[in-house]
N, C-alpha and C positions, 0 to 999 in steps of 0.2 A: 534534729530539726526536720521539720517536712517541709518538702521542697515548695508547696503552695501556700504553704507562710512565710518561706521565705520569698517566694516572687514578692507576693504583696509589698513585704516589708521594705525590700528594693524597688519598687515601684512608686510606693509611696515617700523613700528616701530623696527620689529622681521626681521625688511631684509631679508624678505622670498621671492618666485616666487610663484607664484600661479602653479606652476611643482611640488614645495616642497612640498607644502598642498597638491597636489595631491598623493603625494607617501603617504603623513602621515596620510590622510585619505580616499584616494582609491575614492575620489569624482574626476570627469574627469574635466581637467584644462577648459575646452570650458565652461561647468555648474559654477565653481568657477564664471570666467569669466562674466558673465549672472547675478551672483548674486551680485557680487561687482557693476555691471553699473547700478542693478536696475529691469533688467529685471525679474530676479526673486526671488522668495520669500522663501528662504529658512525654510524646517519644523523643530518643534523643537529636532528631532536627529540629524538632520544635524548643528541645531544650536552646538549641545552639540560636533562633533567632529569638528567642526572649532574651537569652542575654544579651548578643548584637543591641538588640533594641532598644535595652535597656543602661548599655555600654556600658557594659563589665564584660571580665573574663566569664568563661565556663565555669571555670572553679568557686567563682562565687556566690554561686545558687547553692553550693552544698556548703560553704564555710560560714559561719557564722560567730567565732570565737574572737574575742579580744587579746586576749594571752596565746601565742602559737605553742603548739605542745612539740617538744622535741623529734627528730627524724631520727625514724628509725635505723639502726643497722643498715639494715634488709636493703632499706631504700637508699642509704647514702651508700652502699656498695652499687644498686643497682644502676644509681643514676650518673656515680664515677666510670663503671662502666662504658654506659652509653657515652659519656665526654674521650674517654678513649679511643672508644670505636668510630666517633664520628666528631674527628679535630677540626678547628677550622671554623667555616661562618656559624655549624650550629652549636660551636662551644659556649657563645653567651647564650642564647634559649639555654641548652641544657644547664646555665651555671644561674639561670631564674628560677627556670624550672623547681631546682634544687630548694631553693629559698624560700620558693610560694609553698612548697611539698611541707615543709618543714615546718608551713601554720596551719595545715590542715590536720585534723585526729588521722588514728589508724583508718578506721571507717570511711570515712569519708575518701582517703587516699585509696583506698581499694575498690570505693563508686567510681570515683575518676580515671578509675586505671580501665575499668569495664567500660565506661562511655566512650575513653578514646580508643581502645582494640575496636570496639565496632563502627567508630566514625573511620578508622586506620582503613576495616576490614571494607565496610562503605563504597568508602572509595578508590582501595584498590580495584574492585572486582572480585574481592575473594568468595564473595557470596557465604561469610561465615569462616570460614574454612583457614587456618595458620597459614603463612606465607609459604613456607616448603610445604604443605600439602598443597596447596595450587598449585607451584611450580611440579610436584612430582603428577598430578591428574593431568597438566597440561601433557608434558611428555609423555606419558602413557596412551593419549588418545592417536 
């Protein structure tokens, strides 16, 4: 699916104007516009206020399946993982988490893995960069 048929499709599901998404997130309708036909390629903060705007998750600009296709391995190891590692308030996210993961294709689960490492990276400050290589540049300087 490309993602500027899917705004569309979502927009016009929420019976919105692409006016309305502009008042809701201050992006100019002519730009929306551009990026609904393709022309352009919206970054991942602007992913994150069209969904806002459009109130849906993140993950539903790339999901578009009726039937969820099973989880993988990989990822039901990964994500039992991280409920491991981090018990407690974020055991239910991680235990959503698991279940929204689980209707998304492979594809798609590895777009959403790459837009959250760099909203992660964003806004720690890592400038890019893995979390222990920050922590080891910091100490170095």
């Amino acid at each position: 699916m490309i993602i500027s048929k899917r705004l569309r499709e979502l927009r016009e599901e929420k019976k919105l104007t692409q006016g309305e998404i502009e008042k809701r997130t201050g992006l100019l309708r002519c730009y929306l516009s551009r990026v609904e036909n393709g022309h352009t390629i919206p970054s991942v903060e602007t992913l994150e206020k069209l969904a806002y705007a459009l109130g849906v998750p993140l993950y539903r600009l790339f999901y578009d399946g009726e039937t969820p296709p099973a989880l993988s391995k990989a990822c039901r190891e990964s994500v039992a993982q991280a409920a491991r590692e981090r018990p407690g308030k974020d055991a239910g996210l991680v235990s959503q988490l698991r279940v929204l993961l689980g209707q998304m294709e492979e594809e798609r689960r590895e777009l959403l893995l790459h837009l959250v490492k760099k909203i992660a990276m964003r806004r720690s400050g890592n400038h890019g960069r893995p979390k222990a290589a920050h922590k080891a540049a910091g100490s170095a300087a």
